[in-house]
C-alpha positions as CSV (number, residue, x, y, z in Angstrom):
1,X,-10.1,-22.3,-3.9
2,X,-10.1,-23.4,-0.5
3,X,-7.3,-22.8,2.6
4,X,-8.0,-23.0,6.0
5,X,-9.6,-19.9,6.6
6,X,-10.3,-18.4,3.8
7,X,-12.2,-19.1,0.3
8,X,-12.4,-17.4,-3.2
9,X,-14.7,-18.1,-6.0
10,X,-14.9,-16.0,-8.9
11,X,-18.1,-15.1,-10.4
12,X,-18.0,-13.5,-13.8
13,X,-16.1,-10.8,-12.9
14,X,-16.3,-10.5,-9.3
15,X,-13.9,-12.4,-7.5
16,X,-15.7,-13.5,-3.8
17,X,-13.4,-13.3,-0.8
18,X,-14.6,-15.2,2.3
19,X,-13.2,-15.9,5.9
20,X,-14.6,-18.8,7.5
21,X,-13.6,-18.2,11.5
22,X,-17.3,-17.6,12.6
23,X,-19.3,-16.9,14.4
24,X,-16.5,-13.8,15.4
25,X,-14.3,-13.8,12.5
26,X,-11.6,-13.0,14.9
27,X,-8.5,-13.2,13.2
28,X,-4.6,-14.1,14.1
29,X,-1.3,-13.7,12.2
30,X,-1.9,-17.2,10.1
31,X,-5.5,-16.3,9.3
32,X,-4.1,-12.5,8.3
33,X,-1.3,-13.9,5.7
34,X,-3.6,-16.0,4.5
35,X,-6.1,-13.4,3.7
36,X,-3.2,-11.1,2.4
37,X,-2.2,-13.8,0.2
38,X,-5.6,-14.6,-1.3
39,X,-6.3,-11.1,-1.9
40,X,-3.4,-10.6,-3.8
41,X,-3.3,-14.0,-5.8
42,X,-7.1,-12.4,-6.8
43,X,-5.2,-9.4,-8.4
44,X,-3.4,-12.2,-10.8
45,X,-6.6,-13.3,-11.9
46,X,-6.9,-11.4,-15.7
47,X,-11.3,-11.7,-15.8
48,X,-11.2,-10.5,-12.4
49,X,-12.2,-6.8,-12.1
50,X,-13.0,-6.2,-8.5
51,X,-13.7,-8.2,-5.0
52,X,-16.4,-8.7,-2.5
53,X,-14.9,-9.0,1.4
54,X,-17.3,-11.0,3.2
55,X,-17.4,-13.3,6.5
56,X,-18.8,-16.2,7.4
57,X,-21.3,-15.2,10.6
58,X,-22.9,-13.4,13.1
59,X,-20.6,-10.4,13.3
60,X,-18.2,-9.4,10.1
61,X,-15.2,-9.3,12.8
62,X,-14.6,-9.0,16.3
63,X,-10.9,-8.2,15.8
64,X,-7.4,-9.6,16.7
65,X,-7.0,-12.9,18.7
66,X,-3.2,-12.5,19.5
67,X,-1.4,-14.8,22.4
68,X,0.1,-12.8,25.4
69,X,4.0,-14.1,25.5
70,X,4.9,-12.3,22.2
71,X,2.7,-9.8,22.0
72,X,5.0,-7.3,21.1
73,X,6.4,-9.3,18.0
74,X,3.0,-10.5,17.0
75,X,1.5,-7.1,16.6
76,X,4.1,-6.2,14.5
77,X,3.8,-9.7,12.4
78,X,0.4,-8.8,11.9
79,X,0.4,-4.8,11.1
80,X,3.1,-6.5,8.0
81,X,-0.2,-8.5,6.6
82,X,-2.2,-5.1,6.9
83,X,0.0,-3.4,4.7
84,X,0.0,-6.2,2.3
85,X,-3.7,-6.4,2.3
86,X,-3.5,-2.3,1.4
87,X,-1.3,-3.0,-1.8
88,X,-3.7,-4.9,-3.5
89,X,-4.7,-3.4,-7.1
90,X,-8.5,-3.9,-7.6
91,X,-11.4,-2.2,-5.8
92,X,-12.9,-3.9,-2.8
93,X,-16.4,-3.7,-1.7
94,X,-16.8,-5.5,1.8
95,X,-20.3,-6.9,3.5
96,X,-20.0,-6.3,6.7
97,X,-22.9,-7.5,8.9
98,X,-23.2,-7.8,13.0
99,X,-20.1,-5.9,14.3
100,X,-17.0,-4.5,12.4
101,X,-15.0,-3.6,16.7
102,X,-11.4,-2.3,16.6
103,X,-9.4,-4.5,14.0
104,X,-12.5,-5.2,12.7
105,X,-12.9,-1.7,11.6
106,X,-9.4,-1.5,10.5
107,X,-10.5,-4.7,8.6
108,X,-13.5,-3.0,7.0
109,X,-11.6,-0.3,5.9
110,X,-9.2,-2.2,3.7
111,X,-12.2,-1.8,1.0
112,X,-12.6,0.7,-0.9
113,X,-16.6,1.0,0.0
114,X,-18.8,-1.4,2.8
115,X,-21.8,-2.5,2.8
116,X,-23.9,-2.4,5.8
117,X,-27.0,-3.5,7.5
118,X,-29.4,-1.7,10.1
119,X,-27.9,-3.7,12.6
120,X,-24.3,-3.5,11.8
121,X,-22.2,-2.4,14.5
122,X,-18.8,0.2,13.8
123,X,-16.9,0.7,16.1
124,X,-13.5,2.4,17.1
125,X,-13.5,0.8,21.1
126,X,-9.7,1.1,21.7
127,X,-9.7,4.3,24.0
128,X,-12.6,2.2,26.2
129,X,-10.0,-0.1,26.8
130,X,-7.5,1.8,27.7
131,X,-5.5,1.4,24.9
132,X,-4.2,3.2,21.1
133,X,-6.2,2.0,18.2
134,X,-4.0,0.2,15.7
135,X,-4.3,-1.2,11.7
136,X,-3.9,1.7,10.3
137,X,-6.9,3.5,11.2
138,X,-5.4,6.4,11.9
139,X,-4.6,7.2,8.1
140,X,-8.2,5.1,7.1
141,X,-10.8,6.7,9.0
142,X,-9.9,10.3,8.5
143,X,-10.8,10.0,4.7
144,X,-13.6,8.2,5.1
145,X,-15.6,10.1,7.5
146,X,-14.1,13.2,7.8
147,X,-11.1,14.2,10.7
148,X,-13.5,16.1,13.5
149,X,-15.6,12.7,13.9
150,X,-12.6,10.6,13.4
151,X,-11.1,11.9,16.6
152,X,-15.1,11.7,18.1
153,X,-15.1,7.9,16.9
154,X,-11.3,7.6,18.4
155,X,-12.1,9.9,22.0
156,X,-15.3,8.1,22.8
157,X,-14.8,4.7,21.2
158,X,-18.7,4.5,20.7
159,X,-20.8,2.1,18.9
160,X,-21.8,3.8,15.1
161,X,-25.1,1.5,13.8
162,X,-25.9,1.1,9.9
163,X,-27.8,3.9,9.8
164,X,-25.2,6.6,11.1
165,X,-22.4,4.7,9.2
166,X,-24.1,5.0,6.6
167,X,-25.4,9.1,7.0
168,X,-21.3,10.0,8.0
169,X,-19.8,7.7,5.1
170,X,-18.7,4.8,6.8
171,X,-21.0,2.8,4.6
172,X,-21.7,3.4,1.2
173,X,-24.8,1.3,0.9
174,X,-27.2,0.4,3.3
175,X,-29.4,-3.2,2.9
176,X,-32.1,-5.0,4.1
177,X,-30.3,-7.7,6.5
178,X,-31.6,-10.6,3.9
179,X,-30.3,-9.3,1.1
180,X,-26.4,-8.2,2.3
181,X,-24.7,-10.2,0.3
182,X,-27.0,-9.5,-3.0
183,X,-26.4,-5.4,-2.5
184,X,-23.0,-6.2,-2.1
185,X,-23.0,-8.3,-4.8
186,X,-24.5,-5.9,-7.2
187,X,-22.1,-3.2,-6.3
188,X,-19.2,-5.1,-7.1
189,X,-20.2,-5.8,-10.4
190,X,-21.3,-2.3,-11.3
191,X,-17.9,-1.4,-10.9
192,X,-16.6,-4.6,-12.7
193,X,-18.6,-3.2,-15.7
194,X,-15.9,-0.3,-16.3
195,X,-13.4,-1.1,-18.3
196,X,-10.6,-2.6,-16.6
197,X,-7.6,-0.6,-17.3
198,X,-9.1,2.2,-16.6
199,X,-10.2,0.6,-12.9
200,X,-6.7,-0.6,-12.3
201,X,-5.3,2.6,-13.2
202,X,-7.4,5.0,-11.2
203,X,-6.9,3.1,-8.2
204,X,-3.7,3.2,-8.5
205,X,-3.7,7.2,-8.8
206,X,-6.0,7.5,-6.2
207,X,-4.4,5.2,-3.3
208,X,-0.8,4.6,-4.6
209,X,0.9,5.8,-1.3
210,X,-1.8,3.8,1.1
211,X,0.1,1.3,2.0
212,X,3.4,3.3,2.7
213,X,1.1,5.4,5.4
214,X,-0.5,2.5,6.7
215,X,3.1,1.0,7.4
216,X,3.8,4.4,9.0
217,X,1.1,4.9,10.8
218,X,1.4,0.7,12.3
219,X,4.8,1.3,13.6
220,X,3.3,4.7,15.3
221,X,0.5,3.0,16.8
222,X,2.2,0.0,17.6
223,X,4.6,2.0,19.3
224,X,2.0,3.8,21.7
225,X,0.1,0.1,22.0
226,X,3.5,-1.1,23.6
227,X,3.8,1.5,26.1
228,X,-0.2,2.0,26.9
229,X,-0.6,-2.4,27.1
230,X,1.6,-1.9,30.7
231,X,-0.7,0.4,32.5
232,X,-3.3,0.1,34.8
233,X,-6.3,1.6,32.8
234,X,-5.8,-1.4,30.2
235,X,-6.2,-3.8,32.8
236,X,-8.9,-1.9,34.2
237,X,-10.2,-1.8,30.7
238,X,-10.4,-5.3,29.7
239,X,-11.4,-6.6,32.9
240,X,-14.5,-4.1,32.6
241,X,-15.2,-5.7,29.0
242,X,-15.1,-8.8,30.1
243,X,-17.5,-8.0,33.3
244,X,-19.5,-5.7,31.1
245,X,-19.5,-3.3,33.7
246,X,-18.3,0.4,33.2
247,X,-14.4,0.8,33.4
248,X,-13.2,3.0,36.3
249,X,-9.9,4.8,34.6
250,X,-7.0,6.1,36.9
251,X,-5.0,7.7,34.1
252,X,-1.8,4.9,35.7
């Protein structure tokens, strides 16, 4: 089926998730419920055992796109779709080529594994701009890559490549640019071949409370978002992004 930014198709039983915002993949409240909402109409589907998380694209997601006026309210809007997205029931692989940058990470971490290329691009950039990551990584990261280079990723906000992800964990697989989609592919149904109570109910054992701690740990970093989005160093931050020129932080 097709919305507006976002297409399923299942194959066998491999349900394919796509957004369709490219070449970015940047994503806004409307593009978010609408991914929330085909994610968990997928979990209806009886034949379907697991999902592939793609994007249509150079990168697999640049991040949010949120207007300025009601910032505030719109973060919040949004962080609700993340912890819809974390509810789902059935495993998630995601193909994430080009760069996975700030909600895009949070984004990529909604799977359960990700796929990656030599040339994909991780990264946690929030403390380069001045500002409190957000989407939950707080609770995600940690258990994917372990807490001491969580808090590296988080501190220095640098660029991880395929490789690294994928020596610290924050890939699972690592393909040949060409052939993302296949590797992804073929993961998927390897875990689609188990039987499918037994999926469903593992799942569940292992990430039952996810969703409650990603809510908690939104309205945290929501919180510290609101009071850092004010300062000087954010300005300083974004206006260095957009120069692409080192930032020059104050601590105001």
């Amino acid at each position: 089926m097709r919305g507006t930014a976002i297409t399923s198709e299942l194959v066998g039983h491999v349900a394919k998730v796509e957004v369709h915002r490219p070449p970015h993949n940047w994503f806004d409240i409307p593009v978010m419920t609408e991914l929330a909402d085909t994610i968990l109409a997928v979990d209806d589907i009886p034949e379907c055992r697991a999902v592939v998380l793609c994007t249509e694209g150079k990168n697999f997601c640049a991040g949010a796109n949120l207007a300025g006026s009601g910032i505030v309210e719109e973060t919040a809007r949004l962080y609700e779709q993340a912890v819809r997205l974390f509810s789902n029931r059935k495993p998630i692989v995601a193909a994430v080529q080009g760069a996975a940058v700030g909600g895009g990470l949070g984004l990529a971490l909604v799977a359960d594994f990700r796929v990656a290329t030599p040339e994909t691009r991780f990264s946690c950039n929030f403390a380069r701009l001045g500002f409190h990551h957000g989407f939950g990584i707080s609770v995600t990261l940690p258990p994917v890559v372990g807490q001491q280079r969580s808090l590296e990723l988080m501190y220095t906000g640098r660029p991880v490549r395929g490789e690294e992800a994928f020596a610290i964990g924050l890939a699972d697989r690592l393909a040949p640019t060409d052939d993302l989609r296949g590797v992804t592919q073929a993961f998927a149904e390897e875990i689609a071949e188990s039987a499918p109570l037994a999926l469903l109910a593992i799942r569940d054992t292992m990430r039952r409370d996810l969703a409650a701690r990603v809510r908690a740990a939104t309205e945290r970093e929501q919180d510290e978002q609101q009071r850092l989005r004010v300062t000087d160093d954010f300005r300083e931050g974004v206006e260095a992004t957009t120069e692409r020129r080192p930032p020059q932080f104050t601590g105001r």
